[in-house]
C-alpha positions in Angstrom: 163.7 79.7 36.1 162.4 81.1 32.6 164.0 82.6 29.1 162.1 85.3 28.1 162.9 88.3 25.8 163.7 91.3 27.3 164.4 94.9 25.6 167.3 96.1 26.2 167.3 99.5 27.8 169.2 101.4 24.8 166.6 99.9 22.6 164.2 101.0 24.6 165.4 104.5 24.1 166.0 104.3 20.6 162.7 102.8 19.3 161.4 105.7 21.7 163.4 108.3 19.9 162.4 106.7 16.6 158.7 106.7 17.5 157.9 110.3 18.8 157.4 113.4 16.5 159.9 116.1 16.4 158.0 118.4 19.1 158.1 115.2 21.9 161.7 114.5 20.5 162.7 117.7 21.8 161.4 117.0 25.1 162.7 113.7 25.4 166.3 114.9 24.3 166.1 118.0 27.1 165.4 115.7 29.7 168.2 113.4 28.5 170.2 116.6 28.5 169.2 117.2 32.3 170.2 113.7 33.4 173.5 113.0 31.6 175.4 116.4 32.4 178.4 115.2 29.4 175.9 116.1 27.3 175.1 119.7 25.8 173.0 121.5 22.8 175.0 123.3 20.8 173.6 126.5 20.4 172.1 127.7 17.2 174.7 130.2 16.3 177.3 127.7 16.9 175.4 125.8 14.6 175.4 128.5 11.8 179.3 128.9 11.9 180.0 125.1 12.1 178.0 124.7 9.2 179.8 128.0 7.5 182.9 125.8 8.5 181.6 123.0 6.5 180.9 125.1 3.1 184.2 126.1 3.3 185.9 122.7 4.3 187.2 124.5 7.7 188.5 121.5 9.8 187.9 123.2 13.1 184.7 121.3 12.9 184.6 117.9 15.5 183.3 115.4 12.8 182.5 113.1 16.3 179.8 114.5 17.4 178.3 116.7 14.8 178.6 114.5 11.8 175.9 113.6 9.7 174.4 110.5 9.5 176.6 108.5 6.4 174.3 107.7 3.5 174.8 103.9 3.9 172.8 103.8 7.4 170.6 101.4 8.4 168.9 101.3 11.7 166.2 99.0 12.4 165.5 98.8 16.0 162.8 95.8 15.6 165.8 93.2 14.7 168.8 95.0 16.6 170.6 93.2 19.0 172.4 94.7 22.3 175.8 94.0 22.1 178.1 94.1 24.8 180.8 95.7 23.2 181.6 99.7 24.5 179.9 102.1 21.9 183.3 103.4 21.9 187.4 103.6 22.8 187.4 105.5 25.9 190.8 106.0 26.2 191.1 106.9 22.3 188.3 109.2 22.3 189.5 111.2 25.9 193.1 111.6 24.1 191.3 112.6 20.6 189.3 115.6 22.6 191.8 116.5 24.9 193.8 117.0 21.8 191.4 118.7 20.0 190.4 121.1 23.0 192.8 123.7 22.2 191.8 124.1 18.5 188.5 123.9 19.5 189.1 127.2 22.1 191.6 129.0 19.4 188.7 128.7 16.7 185.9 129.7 18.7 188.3 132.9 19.8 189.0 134.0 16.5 185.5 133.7 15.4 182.6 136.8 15.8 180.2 134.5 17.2 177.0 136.6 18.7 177.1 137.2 22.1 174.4 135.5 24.6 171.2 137.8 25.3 171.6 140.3 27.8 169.3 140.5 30.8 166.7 142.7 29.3 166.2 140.7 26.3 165.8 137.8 28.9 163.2 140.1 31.0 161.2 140.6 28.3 161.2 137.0 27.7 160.4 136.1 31.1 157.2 139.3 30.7 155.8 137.5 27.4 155.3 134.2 29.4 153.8 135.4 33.0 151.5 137.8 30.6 150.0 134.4 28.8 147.1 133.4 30.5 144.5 130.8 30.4 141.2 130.5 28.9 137.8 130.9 31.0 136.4 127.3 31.4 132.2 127.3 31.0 131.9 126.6 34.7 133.6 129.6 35.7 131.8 131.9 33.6 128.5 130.1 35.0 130.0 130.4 38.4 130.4 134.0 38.2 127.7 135.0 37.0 126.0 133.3 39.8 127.9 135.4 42.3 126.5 138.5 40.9 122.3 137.2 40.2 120.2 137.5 43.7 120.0 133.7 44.4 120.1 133.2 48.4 122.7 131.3 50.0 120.4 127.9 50.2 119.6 128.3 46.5 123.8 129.2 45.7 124.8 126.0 47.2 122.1 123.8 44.8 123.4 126.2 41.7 127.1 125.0 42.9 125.9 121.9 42.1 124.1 121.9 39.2 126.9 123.8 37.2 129.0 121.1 38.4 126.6 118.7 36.5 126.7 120.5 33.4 129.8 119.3 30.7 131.9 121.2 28.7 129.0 121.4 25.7 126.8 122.9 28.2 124.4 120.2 28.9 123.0 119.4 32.2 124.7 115.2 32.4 122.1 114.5 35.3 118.7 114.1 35.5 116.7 116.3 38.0 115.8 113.1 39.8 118.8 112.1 40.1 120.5 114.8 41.6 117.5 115.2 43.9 118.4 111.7 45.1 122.0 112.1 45.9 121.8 115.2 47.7 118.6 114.6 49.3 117.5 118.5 47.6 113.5 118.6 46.5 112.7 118.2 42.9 110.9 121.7 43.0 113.9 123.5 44.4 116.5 122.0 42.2 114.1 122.9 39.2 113.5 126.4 40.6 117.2 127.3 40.5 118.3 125.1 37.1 115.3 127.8 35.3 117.5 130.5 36.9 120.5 129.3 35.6 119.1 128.6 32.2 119.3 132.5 31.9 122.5 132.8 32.3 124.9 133.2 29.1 125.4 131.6 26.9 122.2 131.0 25.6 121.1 127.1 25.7 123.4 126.6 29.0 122.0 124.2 31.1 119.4 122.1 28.8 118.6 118.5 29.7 118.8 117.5 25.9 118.9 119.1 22.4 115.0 119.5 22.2 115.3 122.1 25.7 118.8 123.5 23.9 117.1 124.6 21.0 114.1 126.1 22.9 116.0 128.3 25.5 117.8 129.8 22.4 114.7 131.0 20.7 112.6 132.0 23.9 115.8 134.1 24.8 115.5 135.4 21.4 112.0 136.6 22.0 110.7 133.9 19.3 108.2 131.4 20.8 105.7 132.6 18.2 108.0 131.6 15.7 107.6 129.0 13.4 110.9 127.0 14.0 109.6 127.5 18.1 106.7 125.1 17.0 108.2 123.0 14.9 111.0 122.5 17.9 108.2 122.0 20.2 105.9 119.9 18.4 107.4 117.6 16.0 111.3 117.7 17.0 111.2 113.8 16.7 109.7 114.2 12.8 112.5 117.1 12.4 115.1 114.4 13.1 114.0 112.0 11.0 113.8 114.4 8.0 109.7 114.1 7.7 108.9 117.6 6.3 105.5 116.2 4.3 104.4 115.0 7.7 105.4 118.4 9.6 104.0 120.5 7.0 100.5 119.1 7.2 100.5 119.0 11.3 100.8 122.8 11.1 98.8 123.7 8.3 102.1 124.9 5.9 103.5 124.4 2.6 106.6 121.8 2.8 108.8 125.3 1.4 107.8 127.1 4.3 108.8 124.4 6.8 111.8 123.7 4.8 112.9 126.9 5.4 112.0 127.2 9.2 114.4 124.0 9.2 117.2 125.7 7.2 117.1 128.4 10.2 116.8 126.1 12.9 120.2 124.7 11.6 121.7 127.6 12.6 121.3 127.4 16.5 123.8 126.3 18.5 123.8 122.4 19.6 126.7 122.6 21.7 126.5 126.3 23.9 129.4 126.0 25.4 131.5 125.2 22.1 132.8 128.7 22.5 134.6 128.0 25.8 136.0 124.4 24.8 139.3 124.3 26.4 142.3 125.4 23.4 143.5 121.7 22.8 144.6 122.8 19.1 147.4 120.6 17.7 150.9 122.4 16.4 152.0 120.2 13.5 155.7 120.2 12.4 156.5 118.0 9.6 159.2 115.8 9.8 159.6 115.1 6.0 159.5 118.3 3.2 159.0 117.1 -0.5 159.9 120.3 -3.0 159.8 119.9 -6.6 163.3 120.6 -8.6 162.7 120.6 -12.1 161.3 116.7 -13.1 162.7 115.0 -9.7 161.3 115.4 -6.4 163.8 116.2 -3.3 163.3 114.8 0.0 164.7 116.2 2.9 164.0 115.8 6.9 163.4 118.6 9.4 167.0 118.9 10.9 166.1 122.6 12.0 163.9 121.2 15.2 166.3 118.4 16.1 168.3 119.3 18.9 172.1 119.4 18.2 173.6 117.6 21.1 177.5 116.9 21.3 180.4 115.6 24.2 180.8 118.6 26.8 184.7 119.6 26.8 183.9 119.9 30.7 184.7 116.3 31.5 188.4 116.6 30.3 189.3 118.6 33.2 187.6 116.3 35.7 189.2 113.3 33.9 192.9 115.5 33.6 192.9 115.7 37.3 193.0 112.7 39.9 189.5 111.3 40.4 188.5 108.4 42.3 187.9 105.2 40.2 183.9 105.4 40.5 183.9 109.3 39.4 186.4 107.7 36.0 183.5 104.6 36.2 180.8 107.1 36.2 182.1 109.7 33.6 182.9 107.0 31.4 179.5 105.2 31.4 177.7 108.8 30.9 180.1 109.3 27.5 179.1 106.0 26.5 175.3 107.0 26.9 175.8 110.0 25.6 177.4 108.8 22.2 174.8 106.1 22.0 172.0 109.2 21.8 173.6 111.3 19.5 174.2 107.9 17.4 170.6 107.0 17.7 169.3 110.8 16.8 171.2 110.1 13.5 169.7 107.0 12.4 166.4 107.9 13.4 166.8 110.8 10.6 168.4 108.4 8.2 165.7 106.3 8.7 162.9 108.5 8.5 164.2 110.4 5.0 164.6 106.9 3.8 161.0 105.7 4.5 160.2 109.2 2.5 162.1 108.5 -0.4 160.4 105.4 -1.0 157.3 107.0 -0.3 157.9 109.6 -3.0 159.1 107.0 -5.2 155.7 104.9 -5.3 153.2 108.0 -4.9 154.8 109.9 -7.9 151.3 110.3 -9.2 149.7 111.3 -6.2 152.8 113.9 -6.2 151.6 115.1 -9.0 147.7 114.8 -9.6 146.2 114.7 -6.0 144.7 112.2 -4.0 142.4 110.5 -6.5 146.1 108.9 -8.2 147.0 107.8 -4.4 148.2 104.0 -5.3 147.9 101.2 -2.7 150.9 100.7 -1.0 151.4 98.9 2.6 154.7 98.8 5.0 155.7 95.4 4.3 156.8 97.0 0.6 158.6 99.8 2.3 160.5 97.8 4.7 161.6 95.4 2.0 163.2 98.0 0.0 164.7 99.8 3.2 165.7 97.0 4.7 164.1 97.6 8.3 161.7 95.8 9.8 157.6 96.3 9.0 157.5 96.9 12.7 160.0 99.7 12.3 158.5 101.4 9.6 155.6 101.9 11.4 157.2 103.5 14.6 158.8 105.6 12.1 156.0 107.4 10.7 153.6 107.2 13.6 152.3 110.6 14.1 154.8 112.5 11.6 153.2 114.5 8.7 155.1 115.1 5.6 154.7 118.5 3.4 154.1 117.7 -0.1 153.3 119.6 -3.1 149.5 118.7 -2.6 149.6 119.7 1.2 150.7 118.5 4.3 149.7 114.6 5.2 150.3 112.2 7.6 153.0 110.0 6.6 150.6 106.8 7.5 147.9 108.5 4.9 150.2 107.1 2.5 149.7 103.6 3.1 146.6 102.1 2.5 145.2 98.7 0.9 143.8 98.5 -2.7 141.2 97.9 -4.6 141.1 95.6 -8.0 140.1 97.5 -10.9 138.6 95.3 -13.9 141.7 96.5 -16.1 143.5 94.3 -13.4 144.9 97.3 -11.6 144.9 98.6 -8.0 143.7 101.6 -6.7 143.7 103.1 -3.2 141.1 102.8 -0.9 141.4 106.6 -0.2 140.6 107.3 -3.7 137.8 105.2 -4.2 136.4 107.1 -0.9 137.3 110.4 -2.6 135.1 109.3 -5.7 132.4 108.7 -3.5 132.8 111.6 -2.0 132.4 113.5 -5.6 129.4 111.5 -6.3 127.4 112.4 -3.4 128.6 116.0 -3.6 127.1 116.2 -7.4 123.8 114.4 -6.3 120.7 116.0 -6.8 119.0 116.7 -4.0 115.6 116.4 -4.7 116.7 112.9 -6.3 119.6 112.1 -3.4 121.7 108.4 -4.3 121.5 105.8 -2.3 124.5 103.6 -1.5 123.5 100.8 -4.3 123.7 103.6 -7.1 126.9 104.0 -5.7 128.2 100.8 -6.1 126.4 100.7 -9.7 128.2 104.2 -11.0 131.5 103.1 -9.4 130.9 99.6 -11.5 130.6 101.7 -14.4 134.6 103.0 -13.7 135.7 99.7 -13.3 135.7 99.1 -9.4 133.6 97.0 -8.0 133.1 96.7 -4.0 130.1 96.1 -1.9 127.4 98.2 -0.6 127.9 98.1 2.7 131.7 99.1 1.8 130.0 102.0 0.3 128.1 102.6 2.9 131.2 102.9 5.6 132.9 104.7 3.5 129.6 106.9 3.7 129.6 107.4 7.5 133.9 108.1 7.6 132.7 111.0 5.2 130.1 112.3 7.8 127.4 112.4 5.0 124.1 111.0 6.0 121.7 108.2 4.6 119.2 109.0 1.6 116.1 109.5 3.1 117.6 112.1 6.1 119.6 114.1 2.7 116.4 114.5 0.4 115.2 118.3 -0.2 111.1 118.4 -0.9 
């Protein structure tokens, strides 16, 4: 025997409602959908006359189950506790929609509601999705090409192989050797048929590391006279350390010319199969929409992708006639869940557009002026002034952006720790790091700045942090050390 803390399952579901963006939301709520059949989405041009019916103050409207979420609402799953009571009055809330069911069918009657698409419309629907089709992976393209060069059938079987070596950049992840000893193949004949397949397109395909990449792209470009073909050849370790003086007297040149001949090798291709990279692009919705109304700044929360659920009228019928006790049991328990989901879609919202409005509140400047006036700001603030839990604020905002007057920004780009300034101020981290930024981008680059001038012109402003802060900030920003930036 042994107390322990369990979750219950409603909480379960409604920190996992709270926590997923709007596009897994909607998956989440249609397979909720599927498995509790009192629930249903109200279609959008339902939708469009309830909320007609609101403007006007029509009371045909079933404030139940389509009501927004009260102002007052607080929701923090972190600290809630299961309670045992039912979410609602079963028997009070069967007589309310039996009741209601007939005004419900004369309303709907009398209204001009647009009719369901037809079967053509749906046709064409069901056309546009079977024509979509996949993208060509590198390995196939390498595979077929194969099937049409004049390797034998020994030699097809050792290409089968290789191209299975070779990722999705286009570089060969095996050694020769190796590959020679797992599939007991000579070295000579697995080298024969990887120079074969080193033809193939695209150019680069099949390299055993950058130095081969860049190589087969010039030779295929008829270029192995070529300056940036020696350079490559001869002194590809001094080209990646940046030692032009050294390169320049090795082959006899100026330090312009090979700075030039580098300039151009920069424009082959590391990566050859880049172009055939799987589509894994990210569709962003925001969840939060900030819009500027004369001084103030509005907040309001993407309620367009939200699915619309409310009680199906089917159950009435079921429930009108005589039913067995477990078909009442079971009805009644999927009412109870389906309540409890629409209830927890509503405070998640509430939640979420009250996180923003705080958010707004503190980052007027950043509102206003950009990034570099982002002020540090952290979720233990937030929580304290919504009155959820840190914990809570942090599922909220997980992987929901927010469109702003200065772009569209994750909602957790927002918080971030500060930095003292000597004027006994803060300032974010992200704008110190945008500073940086500014300074290297103004550098000169026969001169470039190392990280302790940095740290000395930052000083200078008032903010002082260490060099080796400078210096991570210096690798988030993908900008490289002094000595690898410096232009002869």
């Amino acid at each position: 025997m042994s107390l322990s803390q369990v979750l219950a399952p409603q909480l379960q579901q409604s920190l996992a409602l709270l926590q997923a963006p709007t596009l897994e939301l909607k998956a989440l709520v249609e397979q909720e959908v599927q498995q509790n059949p009192m629930l249903e989405e109200v279609p959008a041009s339902e939708m469009e006359q309830i909320d007609r019916d609101r403007e006007e103050g029509s009371p045909a409207t079933d404030p139940g189950d389509l009501a927004e979420p009260p102002a007052d609402v607080k929701f923090d799953p972190a600290t809630e506790k299961p309670s045992r009571a039912p979410v609602d009055d079963f028997q009070a809330e069967f007589e309310r929609a039996v009741a209601q069911d007939q005004e419900w069918r004369d309303h709907f009657a009398q209204t001009n509601l647009p009719l369901r698409q037809g079967p053509e419309a749906e046709e064409r629907r069901q056309f546009m999705l079977d024509s979509l089709v996949a993208g060509t992976s590198l390995q196939e393209t390498l595979l077929e090409q194969m099937r049409y060069s004049d390797l034998s059938d020994p030699q097809r079987a050792i290409a089968e192989m290789i191209i299975g070596n070779i990722d999705d950049s286009g570089r060969l992840k095996e050694s020769v050797d190796l590959l020679s000893f797992s599939t007991n193949v000579p070295v000579e004949k697995i080298l024969e048929v990887l120079k074969i397949i080193q033809t193939f397109d695209p150019p680069g395909v099949a390299a055993r590391d950058l130095r081969e990449c860049l190589m087969l792209q010039l030779e295929r470009a008829g270029a192995e006279k070529t300056v940036e073909y020696r350079i490559i050849r001869d002194f590809f370790d001094a080209l990646c350390k940046r030692k032009i003086p050294e390169i320049a007297r090795g082959l006899g040149l100026s330090v312009e010319q090979v700075q030039v001949a580098a300039k151009r090798i920069t424009c082959l291709e590391p990566r050859p199969g880049r172009d055939l990279l799987p589509d894994d692009d990210r569709y962003i919705s925001p969840e939060v929409f900030v819009t500027r109304v004369g001084e103030d700044y509005v907040v309001t929360t993407n309620n367009e992708q939200i699915p619309h659920l409310r009680i199906s009228n089917n159950y009435k019928d079921l429930m009108a006639s005589e039913q067995p006790p477990e078909v009442r049991d079971y009805i009644r328990d999927k009412i109870r869940a389906g309540k409890f989901l629409i209830k927890s879609l509503q405070q998640r919202q509430q939640t979420i557009l009250n996180i923003g409005n705080e958010i707004v509140k503190r980052q007027r400047e950043f509102m206003e002026k950009g990034v570099a006036h982002l002020r540090p700001m952290t979720m233990v603030q937030v929580a304290e002034v919504v009155g959820v839990h840190e914990t809570t604020v942090s599922r909220a905002v997980s992987n929901k952006y927010m469109e702003t007057p200065q772009g569209v920004y994750e909602m957790k780009f927002f918080f971030t720790s500060g930095i003292k300034t000597d004027s006994g101020g803060g300032m974010s981290n992200t704008s110190v790091k945008d500073m940086v930024a500014a300074m290297f981008a103004g550098e000169d680059s026969a001169k470039p700045l190392s990280d302790q001038e940095i740290v000395k012109m930052l000083k200078e402003k008032g903010i002082v942090i260490a060099r080796r802060t400078v210096a991570k900030y210096r690798d988030e920003l993908n900008i490289l050390p002094s000595n690898l930036r410096k232009v002869y």
